[in-house]
C-alpha positions as a Markdown table, in Angstrom:
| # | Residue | x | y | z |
|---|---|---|---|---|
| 1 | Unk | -16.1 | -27.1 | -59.7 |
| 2 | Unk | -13.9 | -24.3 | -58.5 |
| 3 | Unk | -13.2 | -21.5 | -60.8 |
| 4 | Unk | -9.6 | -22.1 | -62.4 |
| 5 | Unk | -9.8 | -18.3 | -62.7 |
| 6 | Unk | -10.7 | -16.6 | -59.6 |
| 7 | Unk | -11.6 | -13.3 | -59.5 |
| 8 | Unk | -8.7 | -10.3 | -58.8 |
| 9 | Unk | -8.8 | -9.4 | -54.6 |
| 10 | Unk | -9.9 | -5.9 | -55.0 |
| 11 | Unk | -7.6 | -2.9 | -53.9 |
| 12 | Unk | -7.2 | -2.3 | -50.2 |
| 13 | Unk | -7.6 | 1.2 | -49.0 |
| 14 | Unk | -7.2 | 1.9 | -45.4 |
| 15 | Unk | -9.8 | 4.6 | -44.3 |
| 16 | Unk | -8.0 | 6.7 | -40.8 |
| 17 | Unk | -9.9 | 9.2 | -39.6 |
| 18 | Unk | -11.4 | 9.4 | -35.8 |
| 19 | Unk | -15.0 | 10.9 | -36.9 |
| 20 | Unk | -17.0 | 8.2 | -37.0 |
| 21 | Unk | -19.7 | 9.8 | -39.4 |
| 22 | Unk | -16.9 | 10.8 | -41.9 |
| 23 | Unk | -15.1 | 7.6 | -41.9 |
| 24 | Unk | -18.3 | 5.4 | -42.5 |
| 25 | Unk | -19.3 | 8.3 | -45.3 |
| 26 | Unk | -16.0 | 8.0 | -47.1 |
| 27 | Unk | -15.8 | 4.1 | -46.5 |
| 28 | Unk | -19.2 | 3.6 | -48.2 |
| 29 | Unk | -18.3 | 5.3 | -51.4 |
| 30 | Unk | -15.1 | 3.3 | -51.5 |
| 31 | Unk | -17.0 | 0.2 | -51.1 |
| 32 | Unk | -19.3 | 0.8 | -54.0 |
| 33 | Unk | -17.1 | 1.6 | -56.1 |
| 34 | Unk | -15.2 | -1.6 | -55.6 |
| 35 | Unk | -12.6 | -1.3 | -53.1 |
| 36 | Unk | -11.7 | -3.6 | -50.1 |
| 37 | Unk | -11.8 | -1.1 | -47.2 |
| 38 | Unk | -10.6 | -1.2 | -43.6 |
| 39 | Unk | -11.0 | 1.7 | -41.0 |
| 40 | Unk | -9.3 | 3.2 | -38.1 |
| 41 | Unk | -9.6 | 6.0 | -35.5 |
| 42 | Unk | -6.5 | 6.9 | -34.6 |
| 43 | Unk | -2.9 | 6.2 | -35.7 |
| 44 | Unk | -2.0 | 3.3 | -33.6 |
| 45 | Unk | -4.9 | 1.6 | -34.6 |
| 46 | Unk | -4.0 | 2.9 | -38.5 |
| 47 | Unk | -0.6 | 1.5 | -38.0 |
| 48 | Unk | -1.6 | -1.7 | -36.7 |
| 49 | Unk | -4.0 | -2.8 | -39.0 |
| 50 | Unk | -1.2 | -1.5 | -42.0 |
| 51 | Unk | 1.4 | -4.3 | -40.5 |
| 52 | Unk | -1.6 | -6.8 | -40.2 |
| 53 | Unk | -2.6 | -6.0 | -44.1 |
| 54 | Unk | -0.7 | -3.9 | -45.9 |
| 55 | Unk | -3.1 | -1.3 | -47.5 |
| 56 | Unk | -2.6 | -0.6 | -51.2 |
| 57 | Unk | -3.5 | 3.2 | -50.3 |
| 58 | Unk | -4.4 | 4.9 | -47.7 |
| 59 | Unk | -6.7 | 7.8 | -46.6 |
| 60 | Unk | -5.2 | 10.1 | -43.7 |
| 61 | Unk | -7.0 | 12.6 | -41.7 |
| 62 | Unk | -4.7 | 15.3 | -40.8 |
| 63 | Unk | -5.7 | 15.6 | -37.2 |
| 64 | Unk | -6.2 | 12.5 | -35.2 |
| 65 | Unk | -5.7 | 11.9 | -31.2 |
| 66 | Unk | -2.6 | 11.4 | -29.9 |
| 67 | Unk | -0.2 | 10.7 | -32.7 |
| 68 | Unk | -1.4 | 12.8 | -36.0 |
| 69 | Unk | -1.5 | 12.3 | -39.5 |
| 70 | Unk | 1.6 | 13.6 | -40.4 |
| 71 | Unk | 3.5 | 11.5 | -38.1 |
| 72 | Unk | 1.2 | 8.1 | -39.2 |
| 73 | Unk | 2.5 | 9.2 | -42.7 |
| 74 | Unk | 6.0 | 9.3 | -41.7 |
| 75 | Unk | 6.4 | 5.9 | -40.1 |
| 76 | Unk | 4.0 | 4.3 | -42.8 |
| 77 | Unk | 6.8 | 5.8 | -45.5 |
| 78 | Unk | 9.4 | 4.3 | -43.8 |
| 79 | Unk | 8.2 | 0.9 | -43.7 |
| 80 | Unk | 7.9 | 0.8 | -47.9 |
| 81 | Unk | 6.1 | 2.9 | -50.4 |
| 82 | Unk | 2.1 | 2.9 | -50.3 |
| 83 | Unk | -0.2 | 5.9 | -51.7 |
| 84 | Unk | -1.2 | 8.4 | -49.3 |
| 85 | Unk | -4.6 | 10.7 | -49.6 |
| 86 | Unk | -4.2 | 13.2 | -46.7 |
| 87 | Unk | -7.6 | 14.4 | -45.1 |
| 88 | Unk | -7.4 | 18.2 | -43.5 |
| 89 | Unk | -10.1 | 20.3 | -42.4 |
| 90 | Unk | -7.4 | 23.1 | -41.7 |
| 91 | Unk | -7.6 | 26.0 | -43.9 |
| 92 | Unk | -3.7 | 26.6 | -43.6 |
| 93 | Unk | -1.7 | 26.3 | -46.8 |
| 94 | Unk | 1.6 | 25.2 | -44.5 |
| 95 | Unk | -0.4 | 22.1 | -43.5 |
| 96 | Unk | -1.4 | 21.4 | -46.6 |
| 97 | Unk | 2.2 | 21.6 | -48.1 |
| 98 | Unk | 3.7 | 19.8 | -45.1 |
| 99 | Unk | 1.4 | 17.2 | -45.9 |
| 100 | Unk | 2.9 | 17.2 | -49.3 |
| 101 | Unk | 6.3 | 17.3 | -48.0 |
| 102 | Unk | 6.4 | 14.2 | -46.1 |
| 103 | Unk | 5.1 | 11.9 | -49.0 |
| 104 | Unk | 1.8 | 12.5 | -49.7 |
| 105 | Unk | 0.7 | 11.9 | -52.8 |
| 106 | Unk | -2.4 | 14.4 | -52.6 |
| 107 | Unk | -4.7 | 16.0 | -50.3 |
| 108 | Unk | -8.6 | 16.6 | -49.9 |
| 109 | Unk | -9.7 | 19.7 | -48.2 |
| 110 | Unk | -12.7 | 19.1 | -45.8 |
| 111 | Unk | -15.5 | 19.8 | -47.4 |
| 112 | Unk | -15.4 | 17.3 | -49.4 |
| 113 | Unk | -17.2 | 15.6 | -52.5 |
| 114 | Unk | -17.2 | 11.7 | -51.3 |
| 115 | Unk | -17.7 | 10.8 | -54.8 |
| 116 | Unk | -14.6 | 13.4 | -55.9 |
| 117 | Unk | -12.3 | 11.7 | -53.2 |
| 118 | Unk | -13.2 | 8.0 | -54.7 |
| 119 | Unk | -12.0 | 9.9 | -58.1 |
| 120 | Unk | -8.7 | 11.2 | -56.8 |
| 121 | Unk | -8.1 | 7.5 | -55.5 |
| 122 | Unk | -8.9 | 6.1 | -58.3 |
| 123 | Unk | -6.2 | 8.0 | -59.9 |
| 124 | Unk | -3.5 | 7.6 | -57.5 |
| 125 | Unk | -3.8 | 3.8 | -57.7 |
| 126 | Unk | -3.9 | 3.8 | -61.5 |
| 127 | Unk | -0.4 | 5.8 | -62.1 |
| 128 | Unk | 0.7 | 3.8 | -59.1 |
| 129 | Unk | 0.6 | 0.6 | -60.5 |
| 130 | Unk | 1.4 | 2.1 | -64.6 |
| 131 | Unk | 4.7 | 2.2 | -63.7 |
| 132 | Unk | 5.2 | -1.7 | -65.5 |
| 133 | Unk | 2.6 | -1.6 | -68.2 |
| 134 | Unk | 4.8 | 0.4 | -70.9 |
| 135 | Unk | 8.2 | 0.6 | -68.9 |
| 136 | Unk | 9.9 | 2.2 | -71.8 |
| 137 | Unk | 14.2 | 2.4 | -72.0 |
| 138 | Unk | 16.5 | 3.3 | -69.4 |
| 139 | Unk | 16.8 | 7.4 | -69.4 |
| 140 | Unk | 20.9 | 8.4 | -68.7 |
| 141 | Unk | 21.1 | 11.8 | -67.7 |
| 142 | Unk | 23.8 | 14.0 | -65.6 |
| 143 | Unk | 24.9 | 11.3 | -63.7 |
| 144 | Unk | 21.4 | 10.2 | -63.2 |
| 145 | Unk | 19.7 | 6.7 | -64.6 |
| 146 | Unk | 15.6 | 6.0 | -64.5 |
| 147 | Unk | 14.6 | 2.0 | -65.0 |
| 148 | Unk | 11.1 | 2.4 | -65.6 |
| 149 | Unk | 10.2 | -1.2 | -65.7 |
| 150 | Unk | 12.4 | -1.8 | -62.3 |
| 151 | Unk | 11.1 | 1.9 | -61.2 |
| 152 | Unk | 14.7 | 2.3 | -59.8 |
| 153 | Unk | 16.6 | 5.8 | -60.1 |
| 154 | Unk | 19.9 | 6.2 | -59.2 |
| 155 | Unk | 21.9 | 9.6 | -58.9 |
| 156 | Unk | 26.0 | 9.0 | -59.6 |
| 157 | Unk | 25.4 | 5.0 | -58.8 |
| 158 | Unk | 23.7 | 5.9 | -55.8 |
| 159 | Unk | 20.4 | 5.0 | -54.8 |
| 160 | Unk | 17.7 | 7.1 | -54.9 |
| 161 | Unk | 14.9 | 7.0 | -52.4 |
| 162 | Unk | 11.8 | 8.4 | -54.1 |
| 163 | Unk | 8.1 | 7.9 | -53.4 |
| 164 | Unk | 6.2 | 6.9 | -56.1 |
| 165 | Unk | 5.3 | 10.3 | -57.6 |
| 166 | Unk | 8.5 | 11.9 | -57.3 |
| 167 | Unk | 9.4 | 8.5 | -59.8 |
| 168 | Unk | 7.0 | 8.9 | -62.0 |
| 169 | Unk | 7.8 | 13.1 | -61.8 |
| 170 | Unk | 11.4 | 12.6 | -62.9 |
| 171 | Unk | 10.8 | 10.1 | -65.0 |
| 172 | Unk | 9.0 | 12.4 | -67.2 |
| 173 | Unk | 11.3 | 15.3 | -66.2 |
| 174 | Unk | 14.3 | 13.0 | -67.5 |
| 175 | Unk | 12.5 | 12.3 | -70.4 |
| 176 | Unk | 11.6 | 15.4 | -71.9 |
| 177 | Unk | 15.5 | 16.9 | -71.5 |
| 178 | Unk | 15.5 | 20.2 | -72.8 |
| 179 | Unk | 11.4 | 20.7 | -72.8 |
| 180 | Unk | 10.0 | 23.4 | -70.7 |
| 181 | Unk | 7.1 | 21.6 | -68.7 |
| 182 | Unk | 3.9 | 24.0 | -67.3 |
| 183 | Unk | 2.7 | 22.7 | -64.5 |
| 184 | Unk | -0.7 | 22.0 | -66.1 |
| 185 | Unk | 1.2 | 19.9 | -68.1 |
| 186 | Unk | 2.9 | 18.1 | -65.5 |
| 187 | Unk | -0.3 | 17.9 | -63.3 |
| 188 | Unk | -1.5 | 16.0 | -66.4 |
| 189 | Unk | 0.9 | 13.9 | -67.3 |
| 190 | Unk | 2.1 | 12.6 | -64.2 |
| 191 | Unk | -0.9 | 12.7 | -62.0 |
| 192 | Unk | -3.4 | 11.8 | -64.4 |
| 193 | Unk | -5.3 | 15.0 | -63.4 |
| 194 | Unk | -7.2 | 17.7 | -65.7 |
| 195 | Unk | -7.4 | 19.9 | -62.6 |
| 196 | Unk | -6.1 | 20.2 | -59.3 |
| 197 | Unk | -4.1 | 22.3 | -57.1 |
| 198 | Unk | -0.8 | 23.3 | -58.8 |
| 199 | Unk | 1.3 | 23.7 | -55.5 |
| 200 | Unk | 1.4 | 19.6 | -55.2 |
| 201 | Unk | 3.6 | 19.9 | -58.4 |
| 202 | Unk | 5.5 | 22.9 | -57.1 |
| 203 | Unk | 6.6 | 20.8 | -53.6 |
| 204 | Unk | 6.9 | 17.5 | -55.5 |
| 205 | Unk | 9.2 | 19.5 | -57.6 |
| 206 | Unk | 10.5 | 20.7 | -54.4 |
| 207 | Unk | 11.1 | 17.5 | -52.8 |
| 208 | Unk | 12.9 | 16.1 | -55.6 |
| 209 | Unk | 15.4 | 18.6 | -56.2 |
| 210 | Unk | 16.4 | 17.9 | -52.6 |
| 211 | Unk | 17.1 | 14.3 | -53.7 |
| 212 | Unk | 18.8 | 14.5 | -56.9 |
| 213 | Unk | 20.6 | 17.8 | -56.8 |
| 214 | Unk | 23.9 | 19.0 | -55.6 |
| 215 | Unk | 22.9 | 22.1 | -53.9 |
| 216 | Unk | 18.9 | 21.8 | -54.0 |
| 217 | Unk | 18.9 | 25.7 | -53.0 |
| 218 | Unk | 20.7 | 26.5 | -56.6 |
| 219 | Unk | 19.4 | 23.7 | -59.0 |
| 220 | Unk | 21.4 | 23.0 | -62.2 |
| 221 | Unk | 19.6 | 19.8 | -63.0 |
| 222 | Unk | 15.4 | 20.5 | -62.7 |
| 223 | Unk | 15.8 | 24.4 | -63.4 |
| 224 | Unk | 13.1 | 26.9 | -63.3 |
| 225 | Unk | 11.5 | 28.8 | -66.4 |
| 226 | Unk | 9.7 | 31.6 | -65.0 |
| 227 | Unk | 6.0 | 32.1 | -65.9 |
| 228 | Unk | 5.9 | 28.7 | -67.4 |
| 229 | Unk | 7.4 | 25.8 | -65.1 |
| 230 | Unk | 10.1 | 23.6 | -65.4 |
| 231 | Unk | 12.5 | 22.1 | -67.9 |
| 232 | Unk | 15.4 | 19.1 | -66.8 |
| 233 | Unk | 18.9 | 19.7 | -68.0 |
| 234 | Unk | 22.1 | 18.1 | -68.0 |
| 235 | Unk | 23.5 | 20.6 | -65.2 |
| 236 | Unk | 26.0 | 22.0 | -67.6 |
| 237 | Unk | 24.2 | 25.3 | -67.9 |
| 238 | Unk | 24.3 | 28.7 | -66.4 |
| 239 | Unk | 21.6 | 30.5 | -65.1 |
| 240 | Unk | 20.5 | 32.4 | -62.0 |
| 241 | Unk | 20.3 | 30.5 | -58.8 |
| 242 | Unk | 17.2 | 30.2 | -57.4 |
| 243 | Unk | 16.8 | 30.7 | -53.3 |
| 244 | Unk | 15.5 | 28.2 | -51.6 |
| 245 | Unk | 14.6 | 25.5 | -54.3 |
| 246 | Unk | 11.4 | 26.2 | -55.9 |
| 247 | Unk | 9.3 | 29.0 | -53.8 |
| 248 | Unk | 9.4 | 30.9 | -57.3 |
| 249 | Unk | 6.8 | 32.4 | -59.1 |
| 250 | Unk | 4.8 | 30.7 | -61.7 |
| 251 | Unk | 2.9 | 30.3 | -64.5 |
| 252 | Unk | -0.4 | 32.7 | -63.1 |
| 253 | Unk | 1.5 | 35.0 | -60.9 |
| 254 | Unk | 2.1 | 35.0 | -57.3 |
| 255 | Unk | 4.3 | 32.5 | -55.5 |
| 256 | Unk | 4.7 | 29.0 | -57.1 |
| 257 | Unk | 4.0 | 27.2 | -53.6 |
| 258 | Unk | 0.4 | 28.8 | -53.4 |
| 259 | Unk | -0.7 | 29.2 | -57.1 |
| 260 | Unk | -3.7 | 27.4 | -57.8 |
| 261 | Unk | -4.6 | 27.2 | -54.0 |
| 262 | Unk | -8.3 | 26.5 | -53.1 |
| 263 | Unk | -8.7 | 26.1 | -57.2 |
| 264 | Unk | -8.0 | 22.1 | -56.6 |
| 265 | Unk | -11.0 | 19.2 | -56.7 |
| 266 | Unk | -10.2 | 18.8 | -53.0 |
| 267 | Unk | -12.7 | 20.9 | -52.1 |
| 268 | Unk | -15.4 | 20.0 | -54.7 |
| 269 | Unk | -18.7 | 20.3 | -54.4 |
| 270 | Unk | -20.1 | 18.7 | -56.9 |
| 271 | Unk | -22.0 | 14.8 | -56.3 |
| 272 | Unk | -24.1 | 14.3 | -53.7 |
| 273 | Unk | -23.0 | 16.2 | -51.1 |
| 274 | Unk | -20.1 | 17.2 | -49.1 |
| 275 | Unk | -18.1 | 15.2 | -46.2 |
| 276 | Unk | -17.4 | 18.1 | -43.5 |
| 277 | Unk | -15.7 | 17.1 | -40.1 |
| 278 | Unk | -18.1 | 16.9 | -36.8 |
| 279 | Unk | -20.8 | 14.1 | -36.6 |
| 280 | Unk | -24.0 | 14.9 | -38.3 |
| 281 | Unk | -22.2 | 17.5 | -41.6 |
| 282 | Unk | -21.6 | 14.2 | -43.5 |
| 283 | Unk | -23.8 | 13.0 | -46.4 |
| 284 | Unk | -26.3 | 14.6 | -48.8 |
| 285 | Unk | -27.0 | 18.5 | -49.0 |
């Protein structure tokens, strides 16, 4: 007899990355812990096998052949919204933010923990798909409206385009007017995450102001508390501009954009060993 309640298709990730041992590392912890996974070498191939079956997430080495990781991101974004991990074995903090920048939800620092990686995308798909469990009311403020359950935001009637993070960002932003939000807190909150590297809230933060405010290099709406992180107003208030839309210092000293940097689970090494790029430097140490 068949089953008149077949099982749930497991979540698709698509797996990019050209080294062969890394990509068959990572795609063997995603398979035991329950995920449908597909792979790819390079970003034709990546964006091929999207448009064939769309992905519900996707994990992106940084530098692939020919067309790289942050341009696979790019064209993937502008199809429709779908989770991006980004894989980088580069040490620079500009990549890593760029990575941010163009719509990635997080970003894993080669060495990895294979085991962290399935934890981080375990994360990213469970806020990802939150968004209709508890919708919650409309939230109406300064010419800006949230829909949770329709997760739609508009700014003055107009459209917003956000990816799903910098939704579920001012969502809470919106929701908490007045509140002064750490970025711990918000780290928490909105990505689920006890720990992690604090400059993915600072460019998220970053990214949205650019989207929702007037002038995004003097915000009125998501405004800056120094030394603690961030508080949404109803752009009625005075208060110091701040250059260039978030590169301020935070809660821990130094510049907002780097604090917490090399601190994240991106480069855990906890498990059963680290993922490193080159064949042979993946599996058990």
């Amino acid at each position: 007899m068949q089953n008149p309640h077949p099982a749930i298709a497991p979540p698709r990730v698509l797996v990019v990355d050209d080294d062969p041992t890394v990509s068959e590392v990572v795609a063997g912890y995603l398979d035991r812990a329950g995920y449908s996974v597909d792979r790819a070498a390079d970003g034709p191939a990546a964006l091929e096998c999207a448009a064939r079956s769309r992905p519900d997430l996707v994990v992106l080495d940084l530098m692939l052949p020919g067309m790289d990781g942050l341009e696979v991101c790019r064209v993937l974004r502008d199809r429709g919204p779908v989770p991006v991990i980004m894989l980088t074995a580069r040490g620079d903090e500009d990549d890593r933010i760029l990575g941010l920048e163009i719509g990635a939800d997080d970003y894993v620092t080669k060495p990895f923990s294979p085991r962290e990686l399935v934890l981080r995308v375990d994360s990213v798909l469970r806020r990802s798909r939150s968004g209709g469990d508890r919708p919650g009311p409309l939230l109406h403020a300064a010419g800006v409206t949230v829909d949770p359950a329709a997760r739609r935001a508009t700014k003055d009637g107009r459209e917003l385009a956000l990816t799903l993070r910098e939704f579920d960002l001012l969502a809470y932003l919106i929701g908490h007017p007045g509140q002064a939000c750490g970025r711990e807190q918000l780290m928490h909150e909105v990505w689920g995450w006890e720990f992690g590297d604090l400059s993915t809230v600072t460019v998220h933060v970053r990214r949205l102001r650019g989207k929702i405010e007037d002038d995004p290099a003097a915000p009125r709406l998501i405004r800056t508390v120094w030394g603690v992180g961030y508080r949404f107003e109803d752009g009625t208030g005075s208060g110091s501009a701040e250059p260039g839309g978030g590169l301020e210092s935070g809660a821990g000293g130094g510049s907002d954009a780097g604090a917490g940097a090399d601190a994240g689970a991106g480069e855990a090494r906890s498990g059963s060993g680290e993922v490193r790029s080159g064949s042979g430097e993946a599996g058990a140490r």
